[in-house]
C-alpha positions in Angstrom: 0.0 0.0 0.0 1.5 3.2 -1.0 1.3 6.2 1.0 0.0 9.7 0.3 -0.2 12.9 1.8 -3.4 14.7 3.3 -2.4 17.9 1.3 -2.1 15.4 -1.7 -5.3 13.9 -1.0 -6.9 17.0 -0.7 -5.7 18.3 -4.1 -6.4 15.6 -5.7 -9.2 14.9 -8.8 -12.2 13.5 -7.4 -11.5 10.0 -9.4 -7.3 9.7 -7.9 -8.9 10.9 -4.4 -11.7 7.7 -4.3 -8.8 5.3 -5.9 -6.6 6.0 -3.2 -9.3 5.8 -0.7 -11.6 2.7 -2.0 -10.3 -0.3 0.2 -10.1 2.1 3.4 -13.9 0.3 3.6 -13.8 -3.2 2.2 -15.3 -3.2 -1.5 -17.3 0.5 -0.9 -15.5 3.3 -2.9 -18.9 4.9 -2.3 -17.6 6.2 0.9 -14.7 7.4 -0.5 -17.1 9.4 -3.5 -18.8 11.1 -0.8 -16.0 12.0 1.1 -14.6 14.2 -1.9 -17.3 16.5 -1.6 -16.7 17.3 2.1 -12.6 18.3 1.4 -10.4 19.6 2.7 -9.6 18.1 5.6 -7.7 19.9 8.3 -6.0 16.4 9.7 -6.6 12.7 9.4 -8.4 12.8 12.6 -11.3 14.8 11.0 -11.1 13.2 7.6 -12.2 9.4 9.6 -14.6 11.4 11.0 -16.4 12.2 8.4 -15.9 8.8 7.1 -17.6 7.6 10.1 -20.5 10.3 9.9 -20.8 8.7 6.0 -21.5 5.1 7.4 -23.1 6.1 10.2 -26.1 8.6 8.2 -26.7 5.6 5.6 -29.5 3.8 5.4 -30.2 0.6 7.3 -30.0 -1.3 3.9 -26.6 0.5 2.7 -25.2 -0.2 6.1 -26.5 -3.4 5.8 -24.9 -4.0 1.8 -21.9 -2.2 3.5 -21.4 -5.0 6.6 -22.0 -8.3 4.3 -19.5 -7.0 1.9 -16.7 -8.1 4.4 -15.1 -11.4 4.6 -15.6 -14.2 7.3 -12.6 -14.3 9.4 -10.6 -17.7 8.8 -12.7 -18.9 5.7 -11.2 -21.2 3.5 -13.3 -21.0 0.9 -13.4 -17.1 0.8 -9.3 -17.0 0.7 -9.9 -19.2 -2.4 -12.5 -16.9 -3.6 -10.0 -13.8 -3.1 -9.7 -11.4 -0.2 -8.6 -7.9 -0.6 -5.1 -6.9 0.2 -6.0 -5.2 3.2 -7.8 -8.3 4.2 -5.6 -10.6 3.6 -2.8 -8.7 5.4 -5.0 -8.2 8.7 -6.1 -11.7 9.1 -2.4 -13.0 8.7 -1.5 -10.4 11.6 -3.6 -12.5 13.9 -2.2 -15.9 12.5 -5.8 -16.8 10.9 -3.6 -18.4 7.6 -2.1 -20.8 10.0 -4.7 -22.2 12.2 -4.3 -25.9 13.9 -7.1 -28.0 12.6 -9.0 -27.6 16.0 -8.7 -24.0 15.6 -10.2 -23.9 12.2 -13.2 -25.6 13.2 -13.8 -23.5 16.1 -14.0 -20.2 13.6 -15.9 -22.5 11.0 -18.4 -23.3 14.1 -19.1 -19.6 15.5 -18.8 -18.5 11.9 -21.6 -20.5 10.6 -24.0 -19.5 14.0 -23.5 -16.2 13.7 -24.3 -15.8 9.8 -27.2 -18.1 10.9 -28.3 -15.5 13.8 -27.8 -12.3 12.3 -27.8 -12.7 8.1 -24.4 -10.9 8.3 -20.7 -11.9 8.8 -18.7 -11.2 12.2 -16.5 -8.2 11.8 -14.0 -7.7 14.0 -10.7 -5.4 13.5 -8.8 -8.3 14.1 -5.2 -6.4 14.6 -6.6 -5.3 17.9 -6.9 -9.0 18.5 -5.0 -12.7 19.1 -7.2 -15.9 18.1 -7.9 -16.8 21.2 -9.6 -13.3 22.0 -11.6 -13.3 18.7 -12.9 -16.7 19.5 -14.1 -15.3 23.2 -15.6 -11.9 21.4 -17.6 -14.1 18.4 -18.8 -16.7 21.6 -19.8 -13.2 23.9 -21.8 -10.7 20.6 -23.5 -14.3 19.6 -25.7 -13.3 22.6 -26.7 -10.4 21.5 -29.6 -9.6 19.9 -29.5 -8.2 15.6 -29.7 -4.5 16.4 -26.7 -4.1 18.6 -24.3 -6.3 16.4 -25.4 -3.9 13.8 -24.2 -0.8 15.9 -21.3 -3.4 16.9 -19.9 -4.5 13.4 -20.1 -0.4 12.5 -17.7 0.4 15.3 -15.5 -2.3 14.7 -15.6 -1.2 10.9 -14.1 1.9 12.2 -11.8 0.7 14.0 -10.6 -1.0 10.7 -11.0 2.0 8.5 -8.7 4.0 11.3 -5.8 1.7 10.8 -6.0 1.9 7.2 -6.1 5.3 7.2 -3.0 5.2 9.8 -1.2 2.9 7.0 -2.2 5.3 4.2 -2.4 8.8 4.9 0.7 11.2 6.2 -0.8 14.1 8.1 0.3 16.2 10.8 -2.1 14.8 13.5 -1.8 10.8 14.4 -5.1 8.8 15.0 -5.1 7.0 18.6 -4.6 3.5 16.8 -1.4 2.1 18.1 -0.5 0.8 21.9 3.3 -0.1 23.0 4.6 -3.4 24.9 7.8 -2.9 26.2 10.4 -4.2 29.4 13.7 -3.9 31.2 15.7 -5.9 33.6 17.2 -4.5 36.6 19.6 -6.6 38.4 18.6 -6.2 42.5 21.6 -8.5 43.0 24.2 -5.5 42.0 21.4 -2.6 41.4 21.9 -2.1 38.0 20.8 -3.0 34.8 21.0 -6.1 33.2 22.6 -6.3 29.8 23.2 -9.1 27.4 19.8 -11.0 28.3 17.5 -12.9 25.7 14.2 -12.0 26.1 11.7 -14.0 24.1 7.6 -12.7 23.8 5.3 -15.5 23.1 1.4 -15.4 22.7 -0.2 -18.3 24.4 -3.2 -20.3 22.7 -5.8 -22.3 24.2 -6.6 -24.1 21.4 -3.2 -24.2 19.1 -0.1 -23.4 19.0 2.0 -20.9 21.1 4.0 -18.9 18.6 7.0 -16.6 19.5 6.2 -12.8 17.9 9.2 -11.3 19.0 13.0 -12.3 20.3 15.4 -9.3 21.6 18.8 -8.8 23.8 18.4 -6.2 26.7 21.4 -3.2 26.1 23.4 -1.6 28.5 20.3 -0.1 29.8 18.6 -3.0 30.6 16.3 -2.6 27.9 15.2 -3.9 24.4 16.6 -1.4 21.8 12.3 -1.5 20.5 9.3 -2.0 22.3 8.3 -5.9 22.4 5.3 -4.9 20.4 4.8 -0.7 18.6 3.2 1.3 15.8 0.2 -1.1 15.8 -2.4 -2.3 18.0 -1.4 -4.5 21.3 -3.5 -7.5 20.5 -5.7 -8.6 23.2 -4.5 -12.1 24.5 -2.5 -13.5 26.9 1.3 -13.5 26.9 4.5 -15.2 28.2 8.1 -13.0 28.4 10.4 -15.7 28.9 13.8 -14.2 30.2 17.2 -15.9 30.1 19.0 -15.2 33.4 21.4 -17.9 33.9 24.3 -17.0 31.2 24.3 -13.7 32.2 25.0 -14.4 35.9 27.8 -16.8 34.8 29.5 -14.3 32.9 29.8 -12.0 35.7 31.3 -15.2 38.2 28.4 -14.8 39.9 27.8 -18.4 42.1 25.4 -20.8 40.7 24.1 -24.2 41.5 24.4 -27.0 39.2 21.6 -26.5 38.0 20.6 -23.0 38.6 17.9 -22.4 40.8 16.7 -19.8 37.6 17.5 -20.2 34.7 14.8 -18.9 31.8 12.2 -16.5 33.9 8.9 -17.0 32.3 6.5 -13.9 33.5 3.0 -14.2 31.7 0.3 -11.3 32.0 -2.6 -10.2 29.5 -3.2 -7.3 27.2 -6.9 -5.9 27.6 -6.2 -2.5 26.0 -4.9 -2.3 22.5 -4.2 1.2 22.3 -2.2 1.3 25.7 1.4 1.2 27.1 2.3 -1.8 29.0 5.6 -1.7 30.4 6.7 -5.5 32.1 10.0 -5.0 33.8 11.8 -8.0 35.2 13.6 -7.3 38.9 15.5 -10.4 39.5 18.6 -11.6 41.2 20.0 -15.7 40.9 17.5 -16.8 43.7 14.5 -14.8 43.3 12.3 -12.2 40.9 9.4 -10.1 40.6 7.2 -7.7 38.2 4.7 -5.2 37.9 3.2 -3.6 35.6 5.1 0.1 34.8 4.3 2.9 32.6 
């Protein structure tokens, strides 16, 4: 996806300005045509706005044409029929392309019950999310009753539309789409910080696979030269930060057992908030270690 400028956007002929803006809403570039009669736009924040106040003035049966033009999430058979690029990119962010076999039924099953309850496919902006928390969110709106998974799926279509626009479009303003995971390790056994140590962040799954999403090596500072997890969503789910202790305390002659009493730290804690900071620091020494969650 190629990026473009608001002031670009803005100056642009009505046909380039809905071409750039046509997948910001999967398969309606009739958002985008009305937006080009409401420029210019001062920032980005006020240009989703008004994409927003588009969706949200149509009527029922455009909103409706507007929701079932989305994709289930983890379909076979509509991969094989072609998602957009957008799509495709956001479902692999949330590892729907490489579901375990139990995993696949379990989206086939709530994805059949909820088109069967509601004429309409689940939408969910699924970078906010891990599998295991889109599973809980399809089993918790499937109680709900038509007209508040309308209002649902239209916030959540928003949400969506945001980070496109976040991908897309350089302005001076930033829209409140991205949260930040990040950690240090202070060394209580000296005081200091604790360089040289492998950090590994792993999301835990109920029903497959635990996958590792992001490996670093603590600097002088004691801290990962990146956050864990920035410039995107923190996806709700649950979380291991496994922490390699041992080799660094041998390297400084520090006394060990055979084998050490630590050795890899595992610390695991969940993400509720996409668009927060989580900071997970590690105080530890050879014999014992603690957390917290820091800002």
């Amino acid at each position: 996806m190629s990026q473009i400028s608001l002031s670009d956007l803005n100056g642009a002929a009505e046909a380039d300005f809905v071409a750039a803006l046509a997948n910001v809403v999967e398969y309606s570039p009739w958002i985008a045509e009305q937006l080009a009669d409401k420029r210019p736009f001062a920032g980005i924040n006020q240009l989703h706005t008004a994409l927003m106040a588009v969706i949200q003035s149509a009527d029922p049966d455009v909103q409706l044409a507007l929701i079932r033009a989305h994709p289930d999430l983890a379909s076979k058979t509509r991969r094989a029929a072609g998602l957009t690029a957008e799509s495709t990119n956001e479902q692999n962010s949330a590892g729907l392309d490489r579901l375990s076999d139990a995993e696949y039924a379990a989206f086939e099953r709530v994805n059949n019950a909820y088109r069967a309850k509601f004429g309409f496919p689940y939408i969910v902006c699924v970078r906010r999310h891990t599998r295991d928390s889109v599973l809980r969110d399809f089993e918790v709106r499937l109680r709900n009753i038509a007209k508040t998974e309308t209002r649902r799926a239209i916030e959540e279509i928003g949400r969506i539309s945001a980070l496109r626009l976040d991908q897309l479009v350089i302005a001076d303003d930033e829209l409140k789409v991205h949260g930040r995971l990040s950690t240090h390790v202070l060394d209580n056994h000296i005081g200091r910080p604790a360089a040289g140590i492998p950090v590994e962040l792993v999301e835990l799954s109920a029903l497959g696979e635990n996958r590792i999403i992001a490996r670093a090596v603590t600097n002088a500072d004691g801290r990962t030269d990146q956050p864990l997890i920035g410039g995107r969503p923190l996806p709700i789910g649950r979380y291991e930060l496994r922490f390699s202790t041992a080799g660094y305390y041998a390297e400084r002659n520090v006394q060990l057992t055979d084998p050490p009493f630590l050795d890899d730290i595992p610390l695991r804690f969940a993400i509720s908030e996409p668009e927060g900071h989580y900071h997970v620091p590690l105080l530890v020494t050879p014999w014992s270690y603690s957390t917290y969650r820091g800002s």
